[in-house]
C-alpha positions in Angstrom: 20.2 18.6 87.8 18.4 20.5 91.0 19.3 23.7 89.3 18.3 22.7 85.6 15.1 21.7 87.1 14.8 24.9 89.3 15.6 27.0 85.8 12.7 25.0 83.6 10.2 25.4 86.4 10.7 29.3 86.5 10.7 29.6 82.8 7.4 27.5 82.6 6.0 29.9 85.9 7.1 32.9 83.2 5.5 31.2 80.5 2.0 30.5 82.5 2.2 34.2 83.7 2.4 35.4 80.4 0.1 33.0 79.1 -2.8 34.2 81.7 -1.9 37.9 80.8 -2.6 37.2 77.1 -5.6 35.3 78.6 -7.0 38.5 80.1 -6.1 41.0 77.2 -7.9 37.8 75.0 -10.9 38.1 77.2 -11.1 42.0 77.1 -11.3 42.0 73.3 -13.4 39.6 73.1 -16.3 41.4 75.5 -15.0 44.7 72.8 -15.8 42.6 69.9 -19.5 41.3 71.5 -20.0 44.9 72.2 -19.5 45.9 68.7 -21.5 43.1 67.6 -24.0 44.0 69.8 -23.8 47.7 68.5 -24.1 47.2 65.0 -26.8 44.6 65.1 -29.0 47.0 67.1 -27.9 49.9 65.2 -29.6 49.9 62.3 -32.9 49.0 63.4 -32.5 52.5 65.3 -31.4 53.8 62.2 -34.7 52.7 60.5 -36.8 53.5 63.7 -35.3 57.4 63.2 -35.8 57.6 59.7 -39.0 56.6 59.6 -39.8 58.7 62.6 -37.9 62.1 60.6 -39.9 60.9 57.4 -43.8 60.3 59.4 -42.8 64.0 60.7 -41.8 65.4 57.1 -44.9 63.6 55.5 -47.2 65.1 58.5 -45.7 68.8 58.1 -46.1 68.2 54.2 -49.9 67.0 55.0 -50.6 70.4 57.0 -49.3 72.5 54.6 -51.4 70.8 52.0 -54.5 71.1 53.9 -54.0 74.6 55.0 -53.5 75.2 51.1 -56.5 73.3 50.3 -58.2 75.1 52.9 -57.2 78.4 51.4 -58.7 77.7 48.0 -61.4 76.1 49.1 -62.8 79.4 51.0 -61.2 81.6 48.1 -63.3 80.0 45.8 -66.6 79.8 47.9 -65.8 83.7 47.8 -65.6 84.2 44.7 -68.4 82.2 43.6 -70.5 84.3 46.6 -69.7 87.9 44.8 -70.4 85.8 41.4 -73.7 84.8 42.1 -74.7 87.8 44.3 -73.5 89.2 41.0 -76.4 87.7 39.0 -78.5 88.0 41.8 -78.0 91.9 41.7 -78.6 91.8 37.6 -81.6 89.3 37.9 -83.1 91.7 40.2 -82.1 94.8 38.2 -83.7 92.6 35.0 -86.5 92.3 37.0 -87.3 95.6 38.9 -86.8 97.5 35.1 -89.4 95.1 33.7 -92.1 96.1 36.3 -91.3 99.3 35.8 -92.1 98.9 32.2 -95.1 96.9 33.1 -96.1 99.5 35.4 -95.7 102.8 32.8 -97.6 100.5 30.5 -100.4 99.9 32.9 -99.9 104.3 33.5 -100.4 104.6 29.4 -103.4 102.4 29.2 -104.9 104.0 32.2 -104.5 107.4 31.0 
């Protein structure tokens, strides 16, 4: 009976070891599992945080660009309409010093 009782106690010592091994491995996991949790619940608010970071930068680069275009246009046309209208400038005053020369050969002819 001494031995029986010596045998069951070892085999429930065994059994309590192994139990508090799985116990550990059980905890380990668990902390794993938390972790992961952890992870992917903060992960794709980084996710958004990046994107919208990469797409700010893409839409401020696209912004430049535009205004550099605009900016371009902007003083190609003031340049164009410049040479335009010192264009008709030039004619009006062409218009203008042909008709007092008239004026004046008139006032020459009458004089005479």
């Amino acid at each position: 009976a001494h031995n029986d009782t010596k045998k069951s106690l070892h085999a429930v010592r065994v059994k309590l070891v192994a139990a508090q091994m799985q116990l550990v491995k059980t905890k380990k996991k668990v902390t794993e599992l938390q972790d992961t949790v952890t992870h992917l619940e903060t992960a794709p608010q980084k996710i958004v945080t990046q994107s919208k970071s990469y797409r700010n930068t893409r839409k401020s680069k696209r912004n430049t660009k535009v205004k550099q275009s605009l900016q371009r246009t902007n003083s190609t046309f003031k340049e164009s309409q410049e040479r335009r209208e010192s264009k008709e400038q030039q004619h009006v005053v062409e218009d203008l010093e042909t008709h007092i020369k008239t004026l004046q050969d008139d006032y020459d002819r009458i004089e005479m």
